[in-house]
C-alpha positions as CSV (number, residue, x, y, z in Angstrom):
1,X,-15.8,-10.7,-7.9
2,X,-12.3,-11.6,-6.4
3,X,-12.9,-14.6,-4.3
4,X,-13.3,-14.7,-0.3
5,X,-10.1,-16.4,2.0
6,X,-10.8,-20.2,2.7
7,X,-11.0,-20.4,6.6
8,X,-7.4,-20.6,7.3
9,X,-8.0,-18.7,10.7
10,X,-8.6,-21.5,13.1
11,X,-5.1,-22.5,13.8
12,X,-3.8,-18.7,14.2
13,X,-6.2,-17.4,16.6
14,X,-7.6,-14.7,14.4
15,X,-11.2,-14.3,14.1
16,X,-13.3,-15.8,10.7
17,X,-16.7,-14.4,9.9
18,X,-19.1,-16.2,7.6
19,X,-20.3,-14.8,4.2
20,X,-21.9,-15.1,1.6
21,X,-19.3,-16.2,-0.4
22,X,-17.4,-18.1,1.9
23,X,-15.8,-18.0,5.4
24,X,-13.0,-14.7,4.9
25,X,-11.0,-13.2,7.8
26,X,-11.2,-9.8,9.6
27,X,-7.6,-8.4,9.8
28,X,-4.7,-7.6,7.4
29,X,-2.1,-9.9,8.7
30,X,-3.9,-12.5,7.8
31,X,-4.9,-11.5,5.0
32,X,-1.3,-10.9,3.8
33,X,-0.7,-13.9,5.4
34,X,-3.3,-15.7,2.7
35,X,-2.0,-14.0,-0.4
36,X,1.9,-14.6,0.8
37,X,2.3,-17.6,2.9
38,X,3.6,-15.6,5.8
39,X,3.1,-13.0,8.6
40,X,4.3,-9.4,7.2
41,X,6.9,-9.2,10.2
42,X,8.8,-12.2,8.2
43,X,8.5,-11.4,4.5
44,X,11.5,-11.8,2.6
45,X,12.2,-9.0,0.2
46,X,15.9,-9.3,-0.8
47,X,15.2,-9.6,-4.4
48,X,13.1,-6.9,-6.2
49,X,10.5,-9.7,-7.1
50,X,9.9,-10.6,-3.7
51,X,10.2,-6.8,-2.5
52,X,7.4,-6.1,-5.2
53,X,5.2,-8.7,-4.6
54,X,5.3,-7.6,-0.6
55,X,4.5,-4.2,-1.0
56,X,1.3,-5.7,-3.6
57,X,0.3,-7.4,-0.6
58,X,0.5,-5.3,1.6
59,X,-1.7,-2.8,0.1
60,X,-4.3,-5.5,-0.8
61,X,-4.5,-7.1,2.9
62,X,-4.7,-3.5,4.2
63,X,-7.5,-2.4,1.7
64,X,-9.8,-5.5,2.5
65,X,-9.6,-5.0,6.2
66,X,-11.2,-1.1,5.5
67,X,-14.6,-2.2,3.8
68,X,-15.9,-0.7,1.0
69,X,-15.3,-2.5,-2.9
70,X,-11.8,-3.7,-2.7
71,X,-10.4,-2.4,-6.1
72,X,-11.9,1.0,-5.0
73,X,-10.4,0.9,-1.8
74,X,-6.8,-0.4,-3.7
75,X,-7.0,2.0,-6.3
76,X,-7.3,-0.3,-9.0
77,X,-10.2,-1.0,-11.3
78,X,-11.8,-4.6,-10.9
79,X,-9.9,-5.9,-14.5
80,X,-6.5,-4.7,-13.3
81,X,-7.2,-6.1,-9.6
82,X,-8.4,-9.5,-11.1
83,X,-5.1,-9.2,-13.5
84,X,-2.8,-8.3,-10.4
85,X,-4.1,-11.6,-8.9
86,X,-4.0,-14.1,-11.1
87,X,0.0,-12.6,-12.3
88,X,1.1,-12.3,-8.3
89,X,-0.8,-14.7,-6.4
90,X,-2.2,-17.5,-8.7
91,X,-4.9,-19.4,-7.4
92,X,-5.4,-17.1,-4.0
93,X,-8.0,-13.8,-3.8
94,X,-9.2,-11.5,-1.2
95,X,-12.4,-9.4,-0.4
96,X,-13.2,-6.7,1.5
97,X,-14.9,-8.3,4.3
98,X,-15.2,-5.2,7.2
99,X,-18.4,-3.2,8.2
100,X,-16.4,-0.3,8.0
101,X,-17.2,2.8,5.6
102,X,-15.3,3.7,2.7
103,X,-13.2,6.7,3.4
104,X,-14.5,9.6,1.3
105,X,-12.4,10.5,-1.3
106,X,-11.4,13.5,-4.4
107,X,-11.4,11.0,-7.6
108,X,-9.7,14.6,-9.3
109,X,-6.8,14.3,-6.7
110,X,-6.1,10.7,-6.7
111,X,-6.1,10.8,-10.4
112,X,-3.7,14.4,-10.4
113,X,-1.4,12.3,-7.8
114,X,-1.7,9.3,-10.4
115,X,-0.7,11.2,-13.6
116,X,2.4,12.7,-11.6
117,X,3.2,8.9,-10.6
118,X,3.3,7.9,-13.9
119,X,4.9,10.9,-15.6
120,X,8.3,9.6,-13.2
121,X,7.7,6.1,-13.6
122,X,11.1,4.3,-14.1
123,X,10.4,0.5,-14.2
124,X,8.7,-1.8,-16.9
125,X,6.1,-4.0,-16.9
126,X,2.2,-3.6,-14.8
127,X,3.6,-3.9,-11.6
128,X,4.8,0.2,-12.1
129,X,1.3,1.2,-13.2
130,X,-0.9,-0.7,-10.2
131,X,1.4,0.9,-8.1
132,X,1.2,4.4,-9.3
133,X,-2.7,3.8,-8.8
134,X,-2.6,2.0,-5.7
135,X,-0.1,4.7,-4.4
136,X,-2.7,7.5,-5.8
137,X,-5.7,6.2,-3.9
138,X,-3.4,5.3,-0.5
139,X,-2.6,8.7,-0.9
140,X,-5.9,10.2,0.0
141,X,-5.6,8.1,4.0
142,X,-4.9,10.7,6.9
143,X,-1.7,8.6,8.1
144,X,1.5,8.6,6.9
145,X,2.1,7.1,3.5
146,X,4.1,3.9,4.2
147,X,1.3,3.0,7.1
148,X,-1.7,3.7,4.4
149,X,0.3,1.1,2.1
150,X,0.1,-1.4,4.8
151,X,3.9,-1.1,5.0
152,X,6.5,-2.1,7.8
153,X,8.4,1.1,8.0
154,X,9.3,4.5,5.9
155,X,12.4,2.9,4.2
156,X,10.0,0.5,2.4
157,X,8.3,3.6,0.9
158,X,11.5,4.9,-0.6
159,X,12.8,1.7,-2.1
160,X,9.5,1.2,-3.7
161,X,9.8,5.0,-5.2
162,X,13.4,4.8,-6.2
163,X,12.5,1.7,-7.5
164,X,9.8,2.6,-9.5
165,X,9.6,6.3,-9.7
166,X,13.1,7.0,-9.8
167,X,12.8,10.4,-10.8
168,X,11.1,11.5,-8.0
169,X,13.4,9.9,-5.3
170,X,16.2,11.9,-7.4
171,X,14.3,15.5,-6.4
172,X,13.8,14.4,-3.2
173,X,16.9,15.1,-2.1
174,X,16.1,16.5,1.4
175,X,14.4,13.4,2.4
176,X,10.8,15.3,2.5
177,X,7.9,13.0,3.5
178,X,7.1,12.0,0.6
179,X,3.2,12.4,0.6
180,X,4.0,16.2,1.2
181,X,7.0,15.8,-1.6
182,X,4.4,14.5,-3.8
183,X,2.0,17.0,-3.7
184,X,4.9,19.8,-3.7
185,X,6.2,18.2,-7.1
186,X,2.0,18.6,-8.0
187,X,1.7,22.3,-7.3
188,X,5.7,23.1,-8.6
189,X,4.8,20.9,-11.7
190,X,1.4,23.6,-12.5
191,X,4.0,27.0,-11.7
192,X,2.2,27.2,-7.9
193,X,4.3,27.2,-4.9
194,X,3.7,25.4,-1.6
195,X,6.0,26.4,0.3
196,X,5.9,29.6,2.9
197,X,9.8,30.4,2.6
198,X,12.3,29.6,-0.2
199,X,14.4,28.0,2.4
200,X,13.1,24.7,4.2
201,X,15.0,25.4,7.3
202,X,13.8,28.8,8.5
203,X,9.8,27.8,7.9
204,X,7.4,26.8,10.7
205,X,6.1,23.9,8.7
206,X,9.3,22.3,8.8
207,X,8.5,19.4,10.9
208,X,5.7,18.6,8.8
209,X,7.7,18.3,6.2
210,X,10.6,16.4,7.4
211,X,9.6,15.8,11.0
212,X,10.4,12.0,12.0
213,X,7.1,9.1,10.3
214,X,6.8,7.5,14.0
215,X,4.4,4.5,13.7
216,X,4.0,1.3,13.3
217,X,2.5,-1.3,10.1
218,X,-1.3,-1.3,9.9
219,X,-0.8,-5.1,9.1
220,X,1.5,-6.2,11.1
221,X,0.0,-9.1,13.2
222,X,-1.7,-7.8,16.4
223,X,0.5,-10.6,18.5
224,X,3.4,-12.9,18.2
225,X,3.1,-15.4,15.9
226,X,5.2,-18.2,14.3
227,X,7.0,-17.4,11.3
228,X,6.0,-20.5,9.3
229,X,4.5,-20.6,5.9
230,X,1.1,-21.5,5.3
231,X,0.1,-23.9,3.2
232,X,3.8,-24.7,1.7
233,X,3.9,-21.7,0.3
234,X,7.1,-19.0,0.0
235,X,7.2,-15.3,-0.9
């Protein structure tokens, strides 16, 4: 079992609850907080490590504020989630720690969306294969991708798929939203076809293809915070 947070949460504001194993916070900022040493609004992610290891973190502070078994909820199983810790963020560990339900979700799916993840994969290393995984299971949320990976905005999304999937951000030419891209490339990939018309412009769907992601980060802290690390720590 990953570890609980310590009780970090009485000099930010945010609400602690008691467990079990240990006093753990309610809401994803702070847990991204935990695991990076800073609120998500101030993460650093000039270099492709850093840029990694905030979009790792964001999925995992998102995932623990949901309920459910975290590794389920990340997409991960528990050895690769206890791997991904102690490799990203040595010595720190979240739970889930909400009394929400678990979203209900097609294992067949996440894994089709998984295999078609790791057919374009174009980095080396884990980091490429928790992602496609993670990515798979985030998939399978009602919002828009980027928000279901805890993310701050759309463009995070495409640098982590031309990063890592570079193949598909190649076919995605047209800048399709790319959980609909995605499961286009799924039904092109098995000879079906998606689409109503051969030509994206002159179909009624078109907004829902390419229609503006309006939103805002699921773990971006509730209110204005200082941008200090925590505990010495840097992304």
């Amino acid at each position: 079992m990953v570890r609980a947070f310590p009780d970090i949460e009485g000099r930010s504001g945010f609400a602690s609850a008691a467990t079990e194993s240990g006093p753990n916070v309610r809401d994803a900022a702070s847990a991204y907080r935990y695991l990076t040493g800073v609120w998500p609004e101030a993460a650093n992610i000039d270099c492709d490590a850093d840029f990694d290891r905030h979009v790792l973190a964001s999925i995992l502070a998102l995932a623990s504020s949901e309920g459910s078994d975290l590794a389920a909820q990340a997409g991960l199983t528990e050895a690769d989630l206890g791997d991904l810790f102690s490799r990203c963020f040595p010595a720190r560990g979240v739970e889930s720690c909400s009394d929400q339900q678990a979203s209900v979700v097609d294992a067949d799916e996440i894994e089709m969306v998984r295999e078609l993840l790791l057919e374009n994969r174009s980095s080396e290393g884990e980091c490429g294969r928790w992602l496609a995984a993670m990515i798979a299971r985030r998939a399978m949320e009602p919002n828009h991708l980027w928000e279901d990976l805890g993310l701050r905005d759309r463009s995070e999304l495409t640098r982590l798929i031309a990063r890592h999937f570079a193949p598909l951000a190649l076919r995605n030419d047209k800048n399709m939203r790319w959980k609909r891209f995605i499961y286009r490339m799924m039904c092109e990939d098995d000879g079906f076809v998606m689409c109503s018309t051969p030509v994206c412009s002159n179909c009624a769907d078109y907004q829902l293809c390419y229609g503006a992601e309006t939103g805002s980060s699921r773990v971006a802290s509730t209110a204005q915070q200082p941008a200090t690390p925590a505990d010495g720590q840097t992304v």
